[in-house]
DOTIPA-222316 format. One line per 10 residues: number of its first residue (from 1); their letters; for each residue x, y, z of N, C-alpha, C, O. Coordinates in steps of 0.2 Angstrom, whole numbers, plus 5000, padded with zeros to 4 digits. Layout:
// residues N
NUM> a> X,Y,Z,X,Y,Z,X,Y,Z,X,Y,Z ~ ...
END
This chain:
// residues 273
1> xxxxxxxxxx> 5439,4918,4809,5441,4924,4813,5436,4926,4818,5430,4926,4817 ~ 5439,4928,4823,5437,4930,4828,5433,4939,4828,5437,4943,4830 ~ 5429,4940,4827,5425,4947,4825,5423,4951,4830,5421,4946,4834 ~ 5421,4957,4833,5421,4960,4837,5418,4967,4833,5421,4971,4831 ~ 5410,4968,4833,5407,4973,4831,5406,4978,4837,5406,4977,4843 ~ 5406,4985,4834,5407,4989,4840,5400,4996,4836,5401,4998,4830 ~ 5398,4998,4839,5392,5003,4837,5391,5009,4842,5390,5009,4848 ~ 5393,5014,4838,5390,5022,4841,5383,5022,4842,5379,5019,4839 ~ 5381,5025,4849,5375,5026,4851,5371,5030,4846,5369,5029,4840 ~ 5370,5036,4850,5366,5043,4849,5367,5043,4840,5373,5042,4837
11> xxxxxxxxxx> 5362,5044,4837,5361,5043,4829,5364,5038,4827,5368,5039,4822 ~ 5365,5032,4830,5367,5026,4824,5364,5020,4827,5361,5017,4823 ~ 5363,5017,4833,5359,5013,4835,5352,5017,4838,5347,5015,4837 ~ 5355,5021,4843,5348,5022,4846,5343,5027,4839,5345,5029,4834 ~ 5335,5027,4843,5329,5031,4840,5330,5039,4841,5336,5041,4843 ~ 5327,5043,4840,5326,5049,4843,5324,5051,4849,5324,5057,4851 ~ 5319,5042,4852,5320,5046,4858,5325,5044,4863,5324,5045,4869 ~ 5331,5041,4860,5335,5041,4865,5337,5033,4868,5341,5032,4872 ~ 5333,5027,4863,5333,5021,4865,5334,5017,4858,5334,5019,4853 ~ 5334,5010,4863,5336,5006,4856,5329,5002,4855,5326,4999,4860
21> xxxxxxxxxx> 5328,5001,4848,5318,5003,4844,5319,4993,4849,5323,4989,4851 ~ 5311,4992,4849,5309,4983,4849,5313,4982,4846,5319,4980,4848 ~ 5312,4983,4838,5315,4979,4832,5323,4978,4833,5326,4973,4832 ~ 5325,4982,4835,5333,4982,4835,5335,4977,4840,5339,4972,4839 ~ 5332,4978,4848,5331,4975,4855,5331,4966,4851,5336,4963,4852 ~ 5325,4963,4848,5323,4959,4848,5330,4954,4843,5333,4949,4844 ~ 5329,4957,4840,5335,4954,4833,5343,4953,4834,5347,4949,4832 ~ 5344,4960,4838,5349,4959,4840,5351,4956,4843,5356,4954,4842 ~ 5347,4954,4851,5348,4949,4857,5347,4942,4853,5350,4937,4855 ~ 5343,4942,4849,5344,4932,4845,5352,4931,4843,5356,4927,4845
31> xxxxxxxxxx> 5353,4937,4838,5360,4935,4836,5367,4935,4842,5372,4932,4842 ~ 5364,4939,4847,5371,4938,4852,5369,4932,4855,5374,4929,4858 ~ 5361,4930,4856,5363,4923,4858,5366,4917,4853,5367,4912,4855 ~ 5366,4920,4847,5369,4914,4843,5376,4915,4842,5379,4910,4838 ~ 5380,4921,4845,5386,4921,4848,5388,4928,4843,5394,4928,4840 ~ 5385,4933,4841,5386,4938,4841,5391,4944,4843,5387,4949,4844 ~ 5398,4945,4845,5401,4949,4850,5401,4956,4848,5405,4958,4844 ~ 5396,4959,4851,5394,4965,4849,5395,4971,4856,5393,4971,4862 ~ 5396,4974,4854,5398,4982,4859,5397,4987,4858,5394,4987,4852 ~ 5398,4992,4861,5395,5002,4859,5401,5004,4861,5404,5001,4865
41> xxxxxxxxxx> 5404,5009,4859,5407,5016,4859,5403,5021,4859,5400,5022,4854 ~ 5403,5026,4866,5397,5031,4867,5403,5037,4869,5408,5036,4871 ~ 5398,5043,4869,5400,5048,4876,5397,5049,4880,5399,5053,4885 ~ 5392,5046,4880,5388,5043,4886,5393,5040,4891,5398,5037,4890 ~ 5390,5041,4897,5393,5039,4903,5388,5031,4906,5382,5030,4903 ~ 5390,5028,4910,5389,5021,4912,5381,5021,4912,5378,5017,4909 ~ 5379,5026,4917,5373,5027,4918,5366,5027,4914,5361,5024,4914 ~ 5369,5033,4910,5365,5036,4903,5365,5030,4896,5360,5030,4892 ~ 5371,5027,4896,5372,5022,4891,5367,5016,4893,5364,5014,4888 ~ 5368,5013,4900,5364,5007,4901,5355,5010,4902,5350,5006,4901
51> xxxxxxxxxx> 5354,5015,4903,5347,5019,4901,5345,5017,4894,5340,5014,4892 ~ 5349,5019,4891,5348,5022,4883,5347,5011,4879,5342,5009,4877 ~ 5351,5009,4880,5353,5001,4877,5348,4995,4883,5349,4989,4885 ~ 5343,4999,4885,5338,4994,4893,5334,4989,4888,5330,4991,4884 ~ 5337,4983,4889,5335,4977,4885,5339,4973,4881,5337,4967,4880 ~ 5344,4977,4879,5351,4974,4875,5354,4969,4879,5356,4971,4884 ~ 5356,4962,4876,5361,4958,4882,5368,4961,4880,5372,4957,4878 ~ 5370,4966,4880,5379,4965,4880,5380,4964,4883,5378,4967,4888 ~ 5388,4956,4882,5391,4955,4887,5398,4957,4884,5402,4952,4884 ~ 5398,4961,4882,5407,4964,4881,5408,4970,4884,5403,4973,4884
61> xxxxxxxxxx> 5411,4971,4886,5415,4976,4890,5414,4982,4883,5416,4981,4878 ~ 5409,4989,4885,5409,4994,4884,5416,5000,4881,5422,4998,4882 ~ 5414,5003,4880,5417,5011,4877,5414,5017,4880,5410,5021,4876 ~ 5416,5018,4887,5413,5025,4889,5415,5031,4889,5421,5032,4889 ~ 5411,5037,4890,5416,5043,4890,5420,5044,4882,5425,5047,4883 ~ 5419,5042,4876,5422,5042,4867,5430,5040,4873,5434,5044,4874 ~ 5430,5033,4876,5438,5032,4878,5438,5032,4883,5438,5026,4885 ~ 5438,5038,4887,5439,5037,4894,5437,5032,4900,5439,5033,4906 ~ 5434,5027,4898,5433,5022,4902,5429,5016,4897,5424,5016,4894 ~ 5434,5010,4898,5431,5004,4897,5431,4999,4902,5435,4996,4905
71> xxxxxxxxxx> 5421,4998,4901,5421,4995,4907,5416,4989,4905,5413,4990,4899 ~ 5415,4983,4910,5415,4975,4910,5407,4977,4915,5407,4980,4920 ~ 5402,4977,4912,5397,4979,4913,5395,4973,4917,5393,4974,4923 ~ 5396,4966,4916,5395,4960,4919,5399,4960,4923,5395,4958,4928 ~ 5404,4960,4925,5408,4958,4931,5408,4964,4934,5410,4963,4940 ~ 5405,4971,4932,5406,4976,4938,5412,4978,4937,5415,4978,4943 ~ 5415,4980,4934,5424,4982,4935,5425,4986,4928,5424,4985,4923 ~ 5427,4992,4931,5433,4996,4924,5442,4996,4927,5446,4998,4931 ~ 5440,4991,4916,5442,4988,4914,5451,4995,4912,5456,4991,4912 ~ 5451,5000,4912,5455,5007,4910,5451,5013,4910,5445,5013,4909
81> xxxxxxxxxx> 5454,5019,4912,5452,5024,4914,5458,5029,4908,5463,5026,4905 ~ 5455,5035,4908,5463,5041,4907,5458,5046,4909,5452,5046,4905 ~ 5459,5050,4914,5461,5056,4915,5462,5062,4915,5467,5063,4912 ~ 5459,5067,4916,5463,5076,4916,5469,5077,4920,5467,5078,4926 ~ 5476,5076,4920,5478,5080,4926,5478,5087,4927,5477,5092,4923 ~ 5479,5087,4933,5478,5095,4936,5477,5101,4931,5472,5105,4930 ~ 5483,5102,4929,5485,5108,4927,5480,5109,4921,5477,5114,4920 ~ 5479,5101,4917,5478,5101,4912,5468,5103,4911,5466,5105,4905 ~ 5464,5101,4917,5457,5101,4918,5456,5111,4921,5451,5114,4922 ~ 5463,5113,4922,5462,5121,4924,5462,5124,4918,5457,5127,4916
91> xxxxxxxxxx> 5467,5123,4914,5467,5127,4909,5462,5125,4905,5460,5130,4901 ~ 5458,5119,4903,5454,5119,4899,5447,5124,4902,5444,5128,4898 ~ 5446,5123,4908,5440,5128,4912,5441,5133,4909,5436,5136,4905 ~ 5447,5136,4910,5449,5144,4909,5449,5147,4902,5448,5153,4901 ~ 5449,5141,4898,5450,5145,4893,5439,5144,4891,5436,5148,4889 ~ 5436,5138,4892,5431,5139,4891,5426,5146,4894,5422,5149,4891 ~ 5428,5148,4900,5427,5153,4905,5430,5158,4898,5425,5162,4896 ~ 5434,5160,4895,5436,5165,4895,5431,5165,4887,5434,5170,4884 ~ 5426,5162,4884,5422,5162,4880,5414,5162,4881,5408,5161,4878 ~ 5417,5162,4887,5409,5162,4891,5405,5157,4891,5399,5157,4890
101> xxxxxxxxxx> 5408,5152,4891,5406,5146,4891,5408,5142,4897,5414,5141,4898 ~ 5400,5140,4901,5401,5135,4907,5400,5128,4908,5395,5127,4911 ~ 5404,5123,4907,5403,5118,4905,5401,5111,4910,5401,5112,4916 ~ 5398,5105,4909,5395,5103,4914,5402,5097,4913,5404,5094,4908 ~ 5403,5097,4919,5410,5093,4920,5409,5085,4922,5410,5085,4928 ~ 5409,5078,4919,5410,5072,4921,5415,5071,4925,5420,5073,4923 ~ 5415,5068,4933,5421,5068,4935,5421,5063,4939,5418,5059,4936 ~ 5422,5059,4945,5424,5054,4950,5428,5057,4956,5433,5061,4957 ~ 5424,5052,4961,5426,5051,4967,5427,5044,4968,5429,5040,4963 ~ 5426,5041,4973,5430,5035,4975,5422,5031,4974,5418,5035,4978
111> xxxxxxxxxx> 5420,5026,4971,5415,5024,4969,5412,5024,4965,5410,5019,4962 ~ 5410,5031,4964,5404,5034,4962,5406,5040,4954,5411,5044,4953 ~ 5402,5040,4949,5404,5044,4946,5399,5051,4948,5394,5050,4952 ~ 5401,5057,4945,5397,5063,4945,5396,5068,4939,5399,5065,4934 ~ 5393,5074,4938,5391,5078,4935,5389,5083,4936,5383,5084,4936 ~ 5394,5088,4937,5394,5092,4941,5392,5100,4936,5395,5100,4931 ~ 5387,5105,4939,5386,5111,4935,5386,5116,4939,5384,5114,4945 ~ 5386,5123,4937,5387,5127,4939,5378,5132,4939,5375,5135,4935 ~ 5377,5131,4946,5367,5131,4946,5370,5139,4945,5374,5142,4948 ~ 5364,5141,4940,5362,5149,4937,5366,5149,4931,5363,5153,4927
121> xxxxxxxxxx> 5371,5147,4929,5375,5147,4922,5374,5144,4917,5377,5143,4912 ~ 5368,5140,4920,5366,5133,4913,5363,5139,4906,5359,5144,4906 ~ 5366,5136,4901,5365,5139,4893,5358,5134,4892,5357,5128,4893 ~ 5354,5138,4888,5349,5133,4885,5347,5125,4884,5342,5121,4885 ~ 5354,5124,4883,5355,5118,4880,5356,5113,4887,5354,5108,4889 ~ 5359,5116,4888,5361,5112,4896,5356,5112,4900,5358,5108,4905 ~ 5351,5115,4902,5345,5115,4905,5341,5108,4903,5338,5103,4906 ~ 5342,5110,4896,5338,5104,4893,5340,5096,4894,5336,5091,4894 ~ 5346,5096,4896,5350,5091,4896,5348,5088,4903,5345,5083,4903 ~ 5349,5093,4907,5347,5091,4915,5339,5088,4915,5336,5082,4917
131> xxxxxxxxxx> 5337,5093,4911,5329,5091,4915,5329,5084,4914,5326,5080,4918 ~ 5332,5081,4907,5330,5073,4901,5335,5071,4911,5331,5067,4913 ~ 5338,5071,4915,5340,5067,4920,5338,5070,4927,5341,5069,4932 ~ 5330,5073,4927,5331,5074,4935,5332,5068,4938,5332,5062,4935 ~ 5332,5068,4944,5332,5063,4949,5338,5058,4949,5340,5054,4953 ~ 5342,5059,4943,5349,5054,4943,5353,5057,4948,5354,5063,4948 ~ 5356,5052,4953,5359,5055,4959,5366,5058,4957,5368,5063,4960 ~ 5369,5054,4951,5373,5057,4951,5376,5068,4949,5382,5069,4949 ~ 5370,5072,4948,5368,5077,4948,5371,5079,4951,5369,5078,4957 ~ 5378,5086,4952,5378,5091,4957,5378,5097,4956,5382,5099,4952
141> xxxxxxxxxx> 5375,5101,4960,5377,5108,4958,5380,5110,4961,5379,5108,4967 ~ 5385,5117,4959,5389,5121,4963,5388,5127,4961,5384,5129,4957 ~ 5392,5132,4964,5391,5137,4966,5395,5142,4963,5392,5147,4961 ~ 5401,5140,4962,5407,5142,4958,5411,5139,4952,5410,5133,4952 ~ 5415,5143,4946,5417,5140,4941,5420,5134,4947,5416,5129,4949 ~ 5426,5136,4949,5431,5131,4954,5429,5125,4954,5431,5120,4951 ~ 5423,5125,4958,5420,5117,4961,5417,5114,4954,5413,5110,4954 ~ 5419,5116,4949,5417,5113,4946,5424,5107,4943,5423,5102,4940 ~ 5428,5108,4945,5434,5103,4944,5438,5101,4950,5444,5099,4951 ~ 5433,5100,4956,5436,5098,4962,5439,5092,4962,5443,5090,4966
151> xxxxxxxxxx> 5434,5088,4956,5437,5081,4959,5441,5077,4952,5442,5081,4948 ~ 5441,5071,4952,5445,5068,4946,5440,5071,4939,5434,5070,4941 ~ 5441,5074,4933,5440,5075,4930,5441,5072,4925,5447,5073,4923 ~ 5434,5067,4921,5434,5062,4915,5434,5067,4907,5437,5065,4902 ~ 5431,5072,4908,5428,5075,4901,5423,5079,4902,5419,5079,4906 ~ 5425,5086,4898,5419,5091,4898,5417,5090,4890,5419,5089,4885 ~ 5407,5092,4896,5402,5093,4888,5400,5101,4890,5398,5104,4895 ~ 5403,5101,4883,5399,5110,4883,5393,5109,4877,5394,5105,4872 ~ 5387,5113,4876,5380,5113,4875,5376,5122,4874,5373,5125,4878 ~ 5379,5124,4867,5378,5129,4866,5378,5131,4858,5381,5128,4853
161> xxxxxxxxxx> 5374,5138,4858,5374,5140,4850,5381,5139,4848,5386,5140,4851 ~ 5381,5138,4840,5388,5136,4837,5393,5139,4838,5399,5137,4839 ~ 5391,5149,4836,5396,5154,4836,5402,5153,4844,5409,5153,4844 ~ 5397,5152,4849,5402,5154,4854,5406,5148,4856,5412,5148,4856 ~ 5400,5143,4856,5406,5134,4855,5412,5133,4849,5417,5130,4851 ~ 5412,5137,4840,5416,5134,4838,5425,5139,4840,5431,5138,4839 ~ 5421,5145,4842,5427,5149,4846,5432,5144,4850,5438,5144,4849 ~ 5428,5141,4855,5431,5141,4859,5434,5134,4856,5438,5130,4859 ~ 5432,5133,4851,5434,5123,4848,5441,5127,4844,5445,5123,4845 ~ 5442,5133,4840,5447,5135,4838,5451,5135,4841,5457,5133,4838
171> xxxxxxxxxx> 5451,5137,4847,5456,5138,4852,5460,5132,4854,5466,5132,4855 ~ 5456,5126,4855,5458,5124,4860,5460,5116,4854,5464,5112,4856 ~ 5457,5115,4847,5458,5108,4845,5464,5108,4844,5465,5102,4842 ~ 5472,5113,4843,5478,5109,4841,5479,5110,4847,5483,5115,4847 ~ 5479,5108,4851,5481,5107,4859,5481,5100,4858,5476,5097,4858 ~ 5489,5099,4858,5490,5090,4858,5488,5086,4866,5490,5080,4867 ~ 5485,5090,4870,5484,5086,4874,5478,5083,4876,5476,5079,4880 ~ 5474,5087,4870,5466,5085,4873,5464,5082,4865,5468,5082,4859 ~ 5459,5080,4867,5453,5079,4860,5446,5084,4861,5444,5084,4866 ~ 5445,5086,4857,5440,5092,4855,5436,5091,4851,5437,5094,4846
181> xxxxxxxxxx> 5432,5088,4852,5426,5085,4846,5420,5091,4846,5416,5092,4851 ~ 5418,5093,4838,5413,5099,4841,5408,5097,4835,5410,5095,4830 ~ 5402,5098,4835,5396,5095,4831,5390,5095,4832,5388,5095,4838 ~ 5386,5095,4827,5379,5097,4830,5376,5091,4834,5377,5085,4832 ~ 5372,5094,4839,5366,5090,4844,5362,5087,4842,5356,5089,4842 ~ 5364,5079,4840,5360,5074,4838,5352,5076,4837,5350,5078,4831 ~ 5349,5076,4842,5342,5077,4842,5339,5084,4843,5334,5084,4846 ~ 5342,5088,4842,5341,5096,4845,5345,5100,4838,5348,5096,4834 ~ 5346,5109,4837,5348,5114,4835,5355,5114,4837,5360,5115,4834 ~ 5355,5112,4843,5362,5116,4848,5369,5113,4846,5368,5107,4843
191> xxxxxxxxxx> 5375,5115,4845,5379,5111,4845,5383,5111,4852,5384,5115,4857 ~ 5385,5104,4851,5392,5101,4856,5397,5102,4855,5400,5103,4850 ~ 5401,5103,4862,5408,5103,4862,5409,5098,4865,5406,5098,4870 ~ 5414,5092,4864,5416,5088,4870,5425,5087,4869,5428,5085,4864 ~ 5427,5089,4878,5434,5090,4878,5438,5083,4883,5438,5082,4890 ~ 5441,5080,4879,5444,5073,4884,5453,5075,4885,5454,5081,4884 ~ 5457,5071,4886,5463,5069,4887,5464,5065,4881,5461,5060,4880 ~ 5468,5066,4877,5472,5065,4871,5471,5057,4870,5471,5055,4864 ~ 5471,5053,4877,5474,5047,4874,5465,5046,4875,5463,5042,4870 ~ 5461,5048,4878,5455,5044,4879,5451,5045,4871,5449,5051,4870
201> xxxxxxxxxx> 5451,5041,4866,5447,5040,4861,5444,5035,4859,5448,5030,4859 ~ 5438,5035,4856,5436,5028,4854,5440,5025,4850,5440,5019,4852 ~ 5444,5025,4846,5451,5022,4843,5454,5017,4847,5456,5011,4846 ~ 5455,5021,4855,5461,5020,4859,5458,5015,4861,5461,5011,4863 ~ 5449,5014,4861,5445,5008,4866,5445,5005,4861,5449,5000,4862 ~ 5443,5004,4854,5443,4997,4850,5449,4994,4851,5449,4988,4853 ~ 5455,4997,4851,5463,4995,4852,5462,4992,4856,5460,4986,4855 ~ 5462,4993,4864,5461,4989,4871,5457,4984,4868,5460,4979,4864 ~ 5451,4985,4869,5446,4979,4868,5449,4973,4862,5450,4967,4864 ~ 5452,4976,4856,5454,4970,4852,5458,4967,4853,5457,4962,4850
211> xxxxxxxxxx> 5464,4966,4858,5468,4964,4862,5464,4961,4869,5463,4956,4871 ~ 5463,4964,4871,5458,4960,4877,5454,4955,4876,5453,4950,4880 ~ 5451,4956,4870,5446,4951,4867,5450,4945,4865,5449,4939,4867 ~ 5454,4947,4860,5458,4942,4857,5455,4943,4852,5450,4940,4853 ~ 5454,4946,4848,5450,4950,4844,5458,4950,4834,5464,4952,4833 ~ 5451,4945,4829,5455,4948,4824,5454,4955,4819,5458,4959,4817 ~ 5448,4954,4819,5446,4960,4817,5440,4965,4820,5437,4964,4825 ~ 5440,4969,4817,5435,4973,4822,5431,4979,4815,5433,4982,4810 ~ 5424,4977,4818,5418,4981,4811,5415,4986,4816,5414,4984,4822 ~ 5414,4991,4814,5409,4996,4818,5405,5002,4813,5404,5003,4807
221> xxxxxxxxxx> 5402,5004,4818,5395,5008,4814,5396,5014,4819,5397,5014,4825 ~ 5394,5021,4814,5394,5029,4817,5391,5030,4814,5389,5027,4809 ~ 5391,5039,4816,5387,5045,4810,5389,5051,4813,5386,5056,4813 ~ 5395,5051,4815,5398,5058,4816,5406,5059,4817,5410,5054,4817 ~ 5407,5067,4818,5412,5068,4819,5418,5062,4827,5424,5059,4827 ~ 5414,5062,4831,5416,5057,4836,5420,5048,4834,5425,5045,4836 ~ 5416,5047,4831,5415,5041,4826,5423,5040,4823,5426,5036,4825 ~ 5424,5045,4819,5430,5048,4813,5437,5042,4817,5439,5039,4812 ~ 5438,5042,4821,5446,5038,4824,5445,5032,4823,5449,5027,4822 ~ 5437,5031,4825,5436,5023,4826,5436,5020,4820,5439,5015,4819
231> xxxxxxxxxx> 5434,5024,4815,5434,5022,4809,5439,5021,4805,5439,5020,4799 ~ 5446,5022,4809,5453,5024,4805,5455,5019,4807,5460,5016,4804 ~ 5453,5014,4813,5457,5006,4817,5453,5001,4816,5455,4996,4817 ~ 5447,5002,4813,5445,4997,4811,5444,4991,4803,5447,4993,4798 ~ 5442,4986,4803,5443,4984,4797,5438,4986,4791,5440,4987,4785 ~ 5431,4985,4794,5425,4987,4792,5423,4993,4794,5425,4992,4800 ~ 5421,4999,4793,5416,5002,4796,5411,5006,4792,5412,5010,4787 ~ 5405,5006,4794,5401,5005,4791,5395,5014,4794,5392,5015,4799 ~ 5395,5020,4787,5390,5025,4791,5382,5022,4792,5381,5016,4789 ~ 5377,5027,4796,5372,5023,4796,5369,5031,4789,5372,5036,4788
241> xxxxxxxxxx> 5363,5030,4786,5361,5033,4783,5359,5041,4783,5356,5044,4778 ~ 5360,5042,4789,5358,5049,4792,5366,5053,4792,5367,5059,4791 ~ 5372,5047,4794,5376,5051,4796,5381,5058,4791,5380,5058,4785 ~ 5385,5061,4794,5388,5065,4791,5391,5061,4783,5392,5055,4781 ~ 5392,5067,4779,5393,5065,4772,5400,5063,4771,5402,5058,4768 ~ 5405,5067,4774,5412,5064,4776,5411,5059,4778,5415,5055,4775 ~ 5408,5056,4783,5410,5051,4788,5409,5046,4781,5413,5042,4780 ~ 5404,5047,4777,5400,5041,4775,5407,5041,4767,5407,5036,4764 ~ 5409,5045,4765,5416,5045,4763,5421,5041,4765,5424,5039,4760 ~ 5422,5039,4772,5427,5037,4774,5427,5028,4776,5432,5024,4778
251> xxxxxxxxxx> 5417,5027,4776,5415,5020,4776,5416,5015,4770,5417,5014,4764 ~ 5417,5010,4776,5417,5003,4768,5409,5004,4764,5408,5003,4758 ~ 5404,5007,4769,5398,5004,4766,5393,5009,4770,5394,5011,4776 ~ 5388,5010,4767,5383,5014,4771,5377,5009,4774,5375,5005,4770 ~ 5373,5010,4779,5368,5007,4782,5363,5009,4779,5364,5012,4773 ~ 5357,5008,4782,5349,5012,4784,5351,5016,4788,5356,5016,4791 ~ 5346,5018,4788,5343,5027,4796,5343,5022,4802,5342,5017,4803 ~ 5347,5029,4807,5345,5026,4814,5340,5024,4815,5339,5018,4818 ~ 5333,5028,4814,5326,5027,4813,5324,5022,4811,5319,5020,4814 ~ 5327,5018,4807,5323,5011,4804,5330,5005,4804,5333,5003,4800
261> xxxxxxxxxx> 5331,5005,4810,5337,5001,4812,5342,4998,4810,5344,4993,4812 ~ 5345,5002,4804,5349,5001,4802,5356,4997,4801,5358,4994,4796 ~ 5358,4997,4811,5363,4992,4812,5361,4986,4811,5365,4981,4809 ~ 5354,4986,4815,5353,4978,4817,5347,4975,4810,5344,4969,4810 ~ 5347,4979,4804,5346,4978,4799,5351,4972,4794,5349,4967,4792 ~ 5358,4977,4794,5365,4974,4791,5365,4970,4794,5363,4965,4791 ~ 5367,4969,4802,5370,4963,4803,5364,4956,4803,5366,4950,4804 ~ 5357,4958,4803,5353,4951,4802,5354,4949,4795,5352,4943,4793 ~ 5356,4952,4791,5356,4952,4785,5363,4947,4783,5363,4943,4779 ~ 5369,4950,4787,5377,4948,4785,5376,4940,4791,5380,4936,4790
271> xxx> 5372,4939,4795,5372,4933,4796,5369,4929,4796,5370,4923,4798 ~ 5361,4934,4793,5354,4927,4793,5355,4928,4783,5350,4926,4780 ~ 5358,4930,4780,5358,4931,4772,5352,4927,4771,5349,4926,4765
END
């Protein structure tokens, strides 16, 4: 059978500080040269994801954005995209806006992706966020809630104390258009909101990929709320040892800690026995 492993970043492959350890680097890369077809599903964006993974050979087509984009890191090409439409990336602002919450917006122009914020309205947490990326071009500030949706709109992350994020997570998760994933900040207090387009889910990217690949079966590894869809299309899925106690519920099998490399623990294990 033809297998296709797929791995959550932030608390399941990477460290805490944000990378993926030697040990994992080294082990992992033997086994994919021994034909290992291994991938990530992140909400990380193209940039931040090939930051984070600097070392690893993947040669499979990624999961970016939890969905919203799968792309062919080796040929240069994405591979699918989905979207905000209009109406539907205002109303989402508005109702964050109307919880006092200002979000930092993923978006695209014609080449180039963006990230666009609202300079003087950054929350704690988003300041922190920024600084872990000065100097990435993709960076922009604006001036008004508005410009903060000027252009195609992939996904908002919001980055704030629980009270005011799971408000506005109430409001907005049976809204069949979007996905609203809300959970605490891997490596920090703060919690996350992240708001996509219904169809964009890691679910919907294992699907693509297993079909694209020619793929029979498909094993993956998480540790959070995000995680939860992938783990409902897959054949194996497996929590890493840190992750939430539901998710590890809904697992064939539990790992190790992100910390003590857990992924690349099992699978040297499930191949080199």
């Amino acid at each position: 059978m033809k297998t296709l492993f797929v791995t959550d970043l932030d608390g399941t492959l990477l460290t805490s500080e944000e990378k993926v350890s030697a040990y994992s680097r080294e082990h992992l890369n033997r086994l994919i040269d021994e034909g290992l077809m291994l991938t990530y599903a992140t909400a990380r964006s193209a940039r931040s994801a090939c930051r984070a993974v600097s070392g690893l050979n993947i040669r499979v087509p990624a999961i970016l954005y939890n969905g919203g984009i799968i792309y062919d890191f080796i040929k240069g090409e994405t591979l699918k995209y989905v979207v905000f439409e209009d109406d539907w990336k205002q109303y989402v602002l508005s109702v964050l806006l109307g919880f006092g919450i200002v979000p930092i917006v993923f978006s695209a122009v014609p080449g180039k992706e963006r990230v666009v914020w609202m300079k003087g309205a950054e929350s704690e947490g988003i300041r922190r966020y920024l600084s872990r990326r000065m100097g990435d071009d993709r960076l922009v500030a604006v001036e008004s809630p508005e410009a903060l949706i000027e252009d195609t709109v992939l996904y908002f992350k919001c980055v704030g104390p629980r009270e005011q994020l799971e408000s506005a997570w109430n409001d907005l998760k049976y809204d069949t258009r979007f996905i609203c994933i809300f959970h605490q900040e891997t490596y920090q207090n703060d919690f996350w909101m992240e708001i996509s387009p219904r169809e964009a889910t890691k679910a919907n990217g294992v699907r693509f990929l297993r079909e694209y690949l020619g793929c029979d079966r498909v094993v993956c590894f998480g540790d959070t709320s995000n995680d939860s869809d992938m783990f409902d299309v897959c054949e194996e899925k497996y929590a890493v040892m840190n992750a939430d106690a539901w998710l590890k519920a809904k697992a064939t099998g539990v790992t190790g800690y992100c910390e003590e490399d857990g992924v690349a623990k099992f699978l040297e294990a499930r191949f080199r026995p």
